[in-house]
Every structure is written in structure tokens, then in C-alpha cells.
C-alpha positions as CSV (number, residue, x, y, z in Angstrom):
1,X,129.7,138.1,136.9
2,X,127.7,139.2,134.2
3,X,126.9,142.8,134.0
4,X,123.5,142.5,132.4
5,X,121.1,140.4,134.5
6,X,117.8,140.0,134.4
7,X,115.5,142.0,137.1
8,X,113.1,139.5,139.2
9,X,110.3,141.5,137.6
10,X,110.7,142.4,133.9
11,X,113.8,140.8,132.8
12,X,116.0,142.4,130.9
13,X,115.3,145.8,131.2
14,X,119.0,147.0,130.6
15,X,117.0,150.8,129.8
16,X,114.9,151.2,132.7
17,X,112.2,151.4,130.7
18,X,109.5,149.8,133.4
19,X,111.3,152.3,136.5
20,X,110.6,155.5,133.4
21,X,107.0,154.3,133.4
22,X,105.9,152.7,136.5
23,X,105.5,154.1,139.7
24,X,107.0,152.2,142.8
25,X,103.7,151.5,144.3
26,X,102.8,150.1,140.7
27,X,106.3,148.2,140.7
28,X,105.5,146.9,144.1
29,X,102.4,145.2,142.9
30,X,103.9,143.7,139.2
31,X,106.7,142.7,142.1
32,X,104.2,140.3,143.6
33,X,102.5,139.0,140.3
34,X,105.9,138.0,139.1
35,X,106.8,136.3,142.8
36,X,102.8,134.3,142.5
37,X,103.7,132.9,139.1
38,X,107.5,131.9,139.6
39,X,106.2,130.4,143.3
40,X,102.6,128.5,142.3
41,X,102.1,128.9,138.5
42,X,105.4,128.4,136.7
43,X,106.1,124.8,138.5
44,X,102.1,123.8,136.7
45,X,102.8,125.1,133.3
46,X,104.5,121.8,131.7
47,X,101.6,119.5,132.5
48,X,99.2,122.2,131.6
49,X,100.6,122.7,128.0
50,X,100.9,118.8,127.7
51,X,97.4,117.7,128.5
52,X,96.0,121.2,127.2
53,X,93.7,122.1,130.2
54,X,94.1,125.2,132.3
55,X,94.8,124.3,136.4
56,X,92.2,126.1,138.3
57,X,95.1,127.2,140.5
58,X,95.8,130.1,137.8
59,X,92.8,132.1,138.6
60,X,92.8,130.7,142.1
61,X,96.2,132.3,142.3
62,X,95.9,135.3,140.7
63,X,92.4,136.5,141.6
64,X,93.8,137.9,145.3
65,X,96.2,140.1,144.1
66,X,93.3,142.1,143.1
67,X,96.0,142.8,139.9
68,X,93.4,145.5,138.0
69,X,93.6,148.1,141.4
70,X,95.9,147.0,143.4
71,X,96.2,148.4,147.3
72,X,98.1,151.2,147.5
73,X,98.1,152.3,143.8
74,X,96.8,155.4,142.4
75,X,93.5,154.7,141.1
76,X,94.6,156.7,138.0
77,X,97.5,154.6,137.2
78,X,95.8,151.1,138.1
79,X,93.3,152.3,135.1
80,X,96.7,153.4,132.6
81,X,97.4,151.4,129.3
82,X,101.1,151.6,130.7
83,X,100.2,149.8,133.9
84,X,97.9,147.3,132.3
85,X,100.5,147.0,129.3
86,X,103.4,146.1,131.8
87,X,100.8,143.4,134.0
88,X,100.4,141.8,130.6
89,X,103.7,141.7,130.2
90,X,104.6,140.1,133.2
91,X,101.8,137.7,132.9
92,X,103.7,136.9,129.2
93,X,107.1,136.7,130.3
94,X,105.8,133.7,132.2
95,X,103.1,131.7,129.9
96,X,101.4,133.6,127.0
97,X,97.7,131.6,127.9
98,X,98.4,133.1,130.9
99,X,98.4,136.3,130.1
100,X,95.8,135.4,127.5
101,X,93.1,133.9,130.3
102,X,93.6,137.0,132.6
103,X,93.5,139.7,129.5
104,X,90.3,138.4,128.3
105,X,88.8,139.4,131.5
106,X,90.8,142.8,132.4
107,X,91.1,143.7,128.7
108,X,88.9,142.0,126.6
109,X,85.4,142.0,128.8
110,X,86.2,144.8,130.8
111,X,87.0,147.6,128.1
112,X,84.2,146.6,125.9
113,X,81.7,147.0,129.7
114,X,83.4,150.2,130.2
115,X,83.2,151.7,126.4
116,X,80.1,149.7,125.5
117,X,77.9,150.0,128.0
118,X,76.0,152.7,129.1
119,X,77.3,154.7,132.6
120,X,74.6,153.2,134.2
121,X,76.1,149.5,133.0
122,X,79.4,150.6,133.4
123,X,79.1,151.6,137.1
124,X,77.0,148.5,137.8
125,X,79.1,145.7,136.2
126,X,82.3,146.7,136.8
127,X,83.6,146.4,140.6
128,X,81.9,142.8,139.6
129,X,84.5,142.5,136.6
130,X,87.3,143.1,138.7
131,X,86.7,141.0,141.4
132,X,85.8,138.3,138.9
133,X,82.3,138.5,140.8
134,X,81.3,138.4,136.9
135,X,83.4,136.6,134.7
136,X,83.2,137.5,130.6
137,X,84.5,136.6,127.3
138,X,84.7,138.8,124.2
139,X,82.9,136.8,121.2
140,X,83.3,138.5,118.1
141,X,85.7,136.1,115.6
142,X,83.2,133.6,113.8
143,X,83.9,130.1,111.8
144,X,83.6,132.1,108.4
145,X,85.1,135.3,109.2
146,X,88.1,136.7,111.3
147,X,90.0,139.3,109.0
148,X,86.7,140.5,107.3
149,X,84.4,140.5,110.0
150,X,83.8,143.9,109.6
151,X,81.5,143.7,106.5
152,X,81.2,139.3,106.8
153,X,79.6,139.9,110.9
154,X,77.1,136.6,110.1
155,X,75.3,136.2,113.4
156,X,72.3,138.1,113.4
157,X,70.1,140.0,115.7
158,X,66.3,140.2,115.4
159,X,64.2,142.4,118.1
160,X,61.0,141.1,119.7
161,X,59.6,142.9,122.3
162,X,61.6,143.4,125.0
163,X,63.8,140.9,124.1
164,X,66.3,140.1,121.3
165,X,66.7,136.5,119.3
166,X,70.2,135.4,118.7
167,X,71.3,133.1,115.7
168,X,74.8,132.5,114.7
169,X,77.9,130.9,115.5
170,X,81.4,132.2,117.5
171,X,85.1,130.5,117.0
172,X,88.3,131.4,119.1
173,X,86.4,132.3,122.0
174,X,88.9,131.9,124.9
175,X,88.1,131.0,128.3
176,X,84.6,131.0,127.2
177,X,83.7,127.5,129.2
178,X,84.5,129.0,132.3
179,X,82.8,132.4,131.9
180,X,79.2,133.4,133.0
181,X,78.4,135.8,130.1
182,X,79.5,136.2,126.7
183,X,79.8,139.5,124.9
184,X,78.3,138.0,121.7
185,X,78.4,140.9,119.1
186,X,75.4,140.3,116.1
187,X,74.1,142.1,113.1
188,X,70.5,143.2,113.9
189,X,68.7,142.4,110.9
190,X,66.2,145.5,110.7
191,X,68.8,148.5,110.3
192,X,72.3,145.5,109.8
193,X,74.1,147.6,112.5
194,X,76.1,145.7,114.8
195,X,75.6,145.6,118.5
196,X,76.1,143.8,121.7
197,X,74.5,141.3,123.9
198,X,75.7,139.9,127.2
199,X,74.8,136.4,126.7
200,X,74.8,133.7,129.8
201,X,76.6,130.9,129.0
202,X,74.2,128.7,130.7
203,X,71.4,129.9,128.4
204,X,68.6,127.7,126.2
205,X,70.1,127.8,123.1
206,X,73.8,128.5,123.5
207,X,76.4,125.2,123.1
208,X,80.0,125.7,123.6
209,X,82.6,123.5,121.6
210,X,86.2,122.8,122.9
211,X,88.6,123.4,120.1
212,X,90.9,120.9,120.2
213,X,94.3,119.9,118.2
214,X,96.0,123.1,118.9
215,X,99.6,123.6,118.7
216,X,99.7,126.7,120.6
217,X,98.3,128.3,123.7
218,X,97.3,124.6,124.7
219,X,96.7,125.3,127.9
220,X,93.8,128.5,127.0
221,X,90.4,126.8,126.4
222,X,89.3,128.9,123.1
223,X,85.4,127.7,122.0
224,X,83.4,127.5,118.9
225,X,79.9,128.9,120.7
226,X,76.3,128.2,118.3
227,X,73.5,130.6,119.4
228,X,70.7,128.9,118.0
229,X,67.3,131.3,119.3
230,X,68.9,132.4,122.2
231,X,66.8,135.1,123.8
232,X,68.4,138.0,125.3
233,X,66.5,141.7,127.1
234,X,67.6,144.5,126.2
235,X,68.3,145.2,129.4
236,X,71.2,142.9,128.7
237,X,72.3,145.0,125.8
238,X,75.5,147.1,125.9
239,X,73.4,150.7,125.1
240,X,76.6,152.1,123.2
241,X,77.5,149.5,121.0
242,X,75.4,150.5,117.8
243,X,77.6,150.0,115.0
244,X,80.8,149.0,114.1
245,X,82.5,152.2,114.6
246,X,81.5,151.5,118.6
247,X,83.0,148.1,117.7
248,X,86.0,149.2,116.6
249,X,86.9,152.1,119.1
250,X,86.5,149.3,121.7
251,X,89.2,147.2,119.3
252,X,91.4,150.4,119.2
253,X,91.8,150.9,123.1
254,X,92.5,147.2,123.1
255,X,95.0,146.9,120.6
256,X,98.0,147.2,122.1
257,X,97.6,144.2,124.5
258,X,98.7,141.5,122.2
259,X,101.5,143.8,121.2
260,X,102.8,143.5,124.9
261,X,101.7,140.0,125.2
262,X,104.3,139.5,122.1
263,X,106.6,141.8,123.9
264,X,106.8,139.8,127.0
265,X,107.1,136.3,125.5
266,X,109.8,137.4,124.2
267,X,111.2,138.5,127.3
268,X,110.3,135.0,128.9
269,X,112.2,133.3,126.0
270,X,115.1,135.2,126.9
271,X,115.1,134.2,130.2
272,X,114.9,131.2,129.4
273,X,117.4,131.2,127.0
274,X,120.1,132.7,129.3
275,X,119.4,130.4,132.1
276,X,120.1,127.8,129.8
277,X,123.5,128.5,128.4
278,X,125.0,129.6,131.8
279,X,124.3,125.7,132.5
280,X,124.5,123.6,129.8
281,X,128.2,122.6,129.1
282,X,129.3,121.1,125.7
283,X,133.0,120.5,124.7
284,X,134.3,121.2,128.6
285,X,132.4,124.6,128.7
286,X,129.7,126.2,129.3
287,X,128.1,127.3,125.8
288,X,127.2,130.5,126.7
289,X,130.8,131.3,125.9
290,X,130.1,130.3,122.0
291,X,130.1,133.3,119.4
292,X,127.1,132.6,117.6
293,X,125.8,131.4,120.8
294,X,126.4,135.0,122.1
295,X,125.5,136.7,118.9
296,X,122.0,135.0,119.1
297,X,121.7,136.0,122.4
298,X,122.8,139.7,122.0
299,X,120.1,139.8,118.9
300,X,117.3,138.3,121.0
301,X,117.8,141.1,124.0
302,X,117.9,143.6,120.9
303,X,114.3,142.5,119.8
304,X,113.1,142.5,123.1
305,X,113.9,145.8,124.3
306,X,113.4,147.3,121.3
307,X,109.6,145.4,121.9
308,X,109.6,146.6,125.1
309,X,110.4,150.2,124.4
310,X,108.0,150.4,121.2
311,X,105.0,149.1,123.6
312,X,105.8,151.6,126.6
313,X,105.6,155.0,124.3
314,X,102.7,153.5,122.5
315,X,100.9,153.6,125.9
316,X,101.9,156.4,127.0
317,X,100.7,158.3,124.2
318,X,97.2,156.1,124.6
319,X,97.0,157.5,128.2
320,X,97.0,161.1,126.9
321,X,94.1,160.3,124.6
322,X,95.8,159.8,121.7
323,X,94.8,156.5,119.8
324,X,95.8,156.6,115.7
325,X,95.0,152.8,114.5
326,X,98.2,153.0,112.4
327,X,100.1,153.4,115.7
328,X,99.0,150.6,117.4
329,X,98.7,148.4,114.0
330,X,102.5,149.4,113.7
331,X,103.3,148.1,117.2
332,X,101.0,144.8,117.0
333,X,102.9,144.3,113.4
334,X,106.2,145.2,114.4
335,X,106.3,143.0,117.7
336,X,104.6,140.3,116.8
337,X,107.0,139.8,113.8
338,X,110.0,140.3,116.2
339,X,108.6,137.6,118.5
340,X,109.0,135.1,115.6
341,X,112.4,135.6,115.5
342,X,113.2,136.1,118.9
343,X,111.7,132.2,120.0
344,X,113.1,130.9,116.7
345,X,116.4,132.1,117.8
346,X,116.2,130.7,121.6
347,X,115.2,127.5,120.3
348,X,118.2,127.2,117.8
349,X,120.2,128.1,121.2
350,X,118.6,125.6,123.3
351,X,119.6,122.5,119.7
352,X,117.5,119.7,120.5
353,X,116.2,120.8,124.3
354,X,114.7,123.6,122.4
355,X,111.1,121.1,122.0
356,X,111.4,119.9,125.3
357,X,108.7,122.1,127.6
358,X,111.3,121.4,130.9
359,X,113.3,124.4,129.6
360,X,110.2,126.7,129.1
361,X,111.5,128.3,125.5
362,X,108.9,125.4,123.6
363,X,106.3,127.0,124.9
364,X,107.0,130.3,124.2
365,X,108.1,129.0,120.3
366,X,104.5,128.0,119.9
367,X,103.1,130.8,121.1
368,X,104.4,133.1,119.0
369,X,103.0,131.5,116.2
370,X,99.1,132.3,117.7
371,X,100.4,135.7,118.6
372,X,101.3,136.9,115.3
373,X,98.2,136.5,113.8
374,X,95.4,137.3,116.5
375,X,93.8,140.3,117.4
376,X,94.9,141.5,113.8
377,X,97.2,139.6,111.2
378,X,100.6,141.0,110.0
379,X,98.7,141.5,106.7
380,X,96.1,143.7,108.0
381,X,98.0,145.4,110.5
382,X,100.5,146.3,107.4
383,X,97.4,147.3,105.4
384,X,96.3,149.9,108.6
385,X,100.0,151.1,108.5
386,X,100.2,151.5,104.6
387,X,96.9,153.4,104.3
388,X,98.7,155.7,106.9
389,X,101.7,156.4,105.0
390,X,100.6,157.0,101.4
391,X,97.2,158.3,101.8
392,X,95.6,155.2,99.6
393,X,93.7,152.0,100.9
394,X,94.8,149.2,99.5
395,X,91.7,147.2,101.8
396,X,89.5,145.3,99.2
């Protein structure tokens, strides 16, 4: 028998590092997220990626476990970057759009309700956002600008009355079709600071777009949105979102999601990849008795622990208040790149099953691909790091 094996949970975790972070009660609860996606979400996944539409039965699923304050956890840890960190990992380990469809609602809308908004938002909106009472997107990338949106923020803002005019236009929106409001962030055009609007999606003057033709996350609906003089109160303004230093302490406290997002797909991967070579037999044996069969296998569990471990400290740090941008830049960098390698190798292990989405390891091959570069390219997280190091920007 083999001495490592995977735990139903986390996978390989041959360090303990989920049992050094999470509490039992929290362990308990990522216990029966991990049972709900082997039992009713797993089996869907195939014919999801293939005809590129989400099955209801994900949220339908997953909405129950009441996953962002769980019963019986401490209210303190249900609100930790460590415990949201390892639920987004979980989520991963199984499908990355997944993880991506539930994170844009427990990450995405809910941190920029709790750090945008005013307390008075905050307390209102969010028992709403956890229930999924009030279901949001985070709409910040546009057509023209992803990288540079910082200074290149085109949608604009302009204040009449009471109310606000929205013009502009939104790509990569995910899950934005089956939202109710989208946090559409816009340049007001008197003082060009940038601030926030909760925009219904059923609005005069908002049209969402399907992208279409993607070759990863197929099954997450992303959404080019046009704004063309959509009216908003501003009552229906986020009150602390007045320029883009709010903007990007929301982005900071966020960061590190699609670094465990990367972290668990390549946990997933491995799974996969192991379950595979215990049963597939070539030349009278089963392969996973090959060297380099082994040898990619040994340096896949490397990358993923090492993943895993980068992603729990980073965390942990961010739940005692400590959030450098070169830290979580280094970790979004750093396992992102790893994740390339890591599905690269299980689909070499897998030879020509490695395309074939029966044996799970195509999907997460994809993926990785949309992972590296959102929510921050390699290039810019390097940039972030860089600066760090040497005391220059090197940021045109």
C-alpha cells in the first residue's frame, strides 16, 4: 500500500498543512464541501465543460452548506483568509469555474460590500450576500484595458441630481448573467476619481454579452456588459469607494484567492493523475511503476505542497493585518507559474487520455492557462515583486 495517500478533503497534504491551520469545526465543514462536489457536482463537470454552460445544480448544491459561516464555526474563523483560502481550494481541487462561480460572490462581491461600502451598506447587504439573497459580480476589467486599468478606467461617471449616469463598457465579467447587481466601477468625470455603483442587471440601459469561444473555464459564464445611460442613486453607491487607492485595497484583501485557486487545481490534477496510473496498465503493468512516470509524479506533489504551504502563511499573515502587495503578488506569481507545470506534467502522464475530460486532468490543463493571467499577469505581479526588492519601479 502506498504510504502517501491522498486525504478525502485536501489531497495530498503529506505536511498537515490544512490540520496546522484549520480548526476541526472548520475541517468538519470543508469535509462536507468536498463530500457535495465528489457526490452531485463532480459526475456534471464533463458535460458542463463540453457544452460550456454552468448546471444550475452547482449553486443549487452548494448554496445549503451555507459555506461562508458555516454552523458550528467560530464566527471569527468563518471570516479568516485561511478559512476562505482553504474553501477555495477545495472548490479548485474539484473544477476551477467552480471555485471561480462561488469566489465571485464570497470573494469578489462580498469584500468589495464589506470594504466599499459604508457600515451602514455593509450591515445591510451582507447577511443578503451570504445567503445569495443578493447575488453580485465584480465589474472592473474593460474591452480596452485589463493590466492598465489603473490610469486606462474608460467608463465614466457623471452626477445628476440624486442620481448618477453610467456610460462604458465591461469584459470578463463572470457569472454576471445570473447576478442581480453588478459592482460596475467608473471614472466620474467632474473630479476623474473612480468609484462604485451597484448596477441591476435588469436595468434600461445595461446589455450583457456571452463571451464565447473559450478554451478555458468553459463552463463559467464571463460577459462583455455595455452601460449605455444607465441611471444609478447614490443611494446605490458604495460610500467608500472614492478613488483608486479604495479600489486597490479592495484588490489587495482579494489577492490571494486566485493564488489558492491555482494552488488547488493543482491539487486536483494530482489526484487525478495518481488515480490514473494506479489503473492504467501498459506493457503487463501498471505505469505508475515507470521512473519518469514516478519522477513526474514526485515533482507534481513538490509544486503542490510547496503551493499549498506558500498560500497558507500568506493568509495567515493577512489575518493579522498584514497585507504587503509584493507578498501576495509573489504568491499569485509564484503559483500560478507552478500550476503550468504541474497540469503540463499530469497531462504528459496521462499520453493521449491526457485531452480526454473523462479523466478530469484536461480540464484542469486548461485552466491553468486562465489562471495564470487573471486577477494580475505574471508580468505585473513580477513588476509588484521587483519594485519590492530593489527600491525602483520599473511600471511605465
Amino acid at each position: 500500500m502506498p504510504t502517501l495517500e491522498a486525504d478525502a478533503t485536501f489531497g495530498f497534504d503529506p505536511y498537515a498543512i490544512a490540520a496546522a491551520h484549520l480548526s476541526p469545526a472548520a475541517r468538519a465543514a470543508l469535509g462536507r464541501l468536498q463530500q457535495t462536489l465528489e457526490r452531485s457536482i463532480r459526475p456534471l463537470l464533463a458535460e458542463a465543460w463540453e457544452t460550456a454552460t454552468m448546471p444550475p445544480e452547482v449553486l443549487e448544491e452548494l448554496i445549503p452548506l451555507d459555506l461562508m459561516q458555516p454552523a458550528g464555526m467560530d464566527a471569527e474563523e468563518a471570516a479568516s483568509s485561511v478559512y476562505s483560502g482553504f474553501r477555495n481550494y477545495v472548490l479548485a481541487r474539484t473544477d476551477v469555474s467552480v471555485a471561480s462561480l462561488y469566489n465571485a460572490q464570497s470573494g469578489l462581491f462580498r469584500t468589495t460590500i464589506a470594504l466599499g461600502g459604508s457600515p451602514a451598506q455593509a450591515e445591510k447587504l451582507d447577511p443578503r450576500v451570504r445567503s445569495f439573497e443578493l447575488k453580485g459580480v465584480f465589474a472592473l476589467t474593460e474591452p480596452e484595458h485589463g493590466s492598465d486599468i489603473a490610469g486606462g478606467l474608460a467608463t465614466t461617471a457623471r452626477r445628476e441630481g440624486d442620481a448618477w449616469v453610467l456610460d462604458g463598457r465591461k469584459k470578463w465579467i463572470g457569472g454576471a448573467a445570473a447576478s442581480d447587481v453588478l459592482v460596475v466601477f467608473a471614472r466620474d468625470v467632474d473630479d476623474h476619481a473612480v468609484k462604485a455603483f451597484l448596477v441591476a442587471t435588469d436595468a434600461t440601459g445595461v446589455r450583457l454579452e456571452a463571451i464565447g469561444g473559450k478554451v478555458a473555464l468553459r463552463p463559467m459564464q464571463n460577459a462583455v456588459i455595455t452601460l449605455d445611460g444607465v441611471r444609478v442613486t447614490e443611494a446605490d453607491r458604495l460610500q467608500n469607494v472614492n478613488g483608486w487607492r479604495d479600489v486597490a485595497r479592495i484588490l489587495r484583501a482579494m489577492r490571494s484567492d486566485v493564488a489558492w485557486i491555482a494552488a488547488g487545481l493543482q491539487a486536483g490534477a494530482l489526484d487525478a493523475a495518481v488515480r490514473y496510473v494506479r489503473e492504467r496498465h501498459q506493457f503487463e503493468r501498471p505505469i505508475g511503476g515507470f521512473q519518469l512516470v514516478q519522477e513526474k509524479l514526485a515533482r507534481m506533489l513538490g509544486n503542490a505542497v510547496s503551493s499549498l504551504a506558500l498560500v497558507a502563511q500568506l493568509s495567515a499573515r493577512q489575518d493579522r493585518g498584514e497585507y504587503p502587495d509584493e507578498n501576495s503578488a509573489l504568491a499569485k506569481l509564484q503559483t500560478a507559474r507552478l500550476a503550468r507545470e504541474t497540469v503540463a506534467l499530469g497531462r504528459e502522464v496521462l499520453g493521449g487520455n491526457g485531452i480526454l475530460l473523462e479523466h478530469d486532468v484536461a480540464r484542469f490543463f486548461a485552466d491553468a492557462e486562465a489562471v495564470y493571467s487573471y486577477e494580475g499577469t505574471h508580468e505585473i505581479n513580477a513588476l509588484i515583486v521587483g519594485r519590492a526588492l530593489t527600491g525602483a519601479s520599473a511600471f511605465t
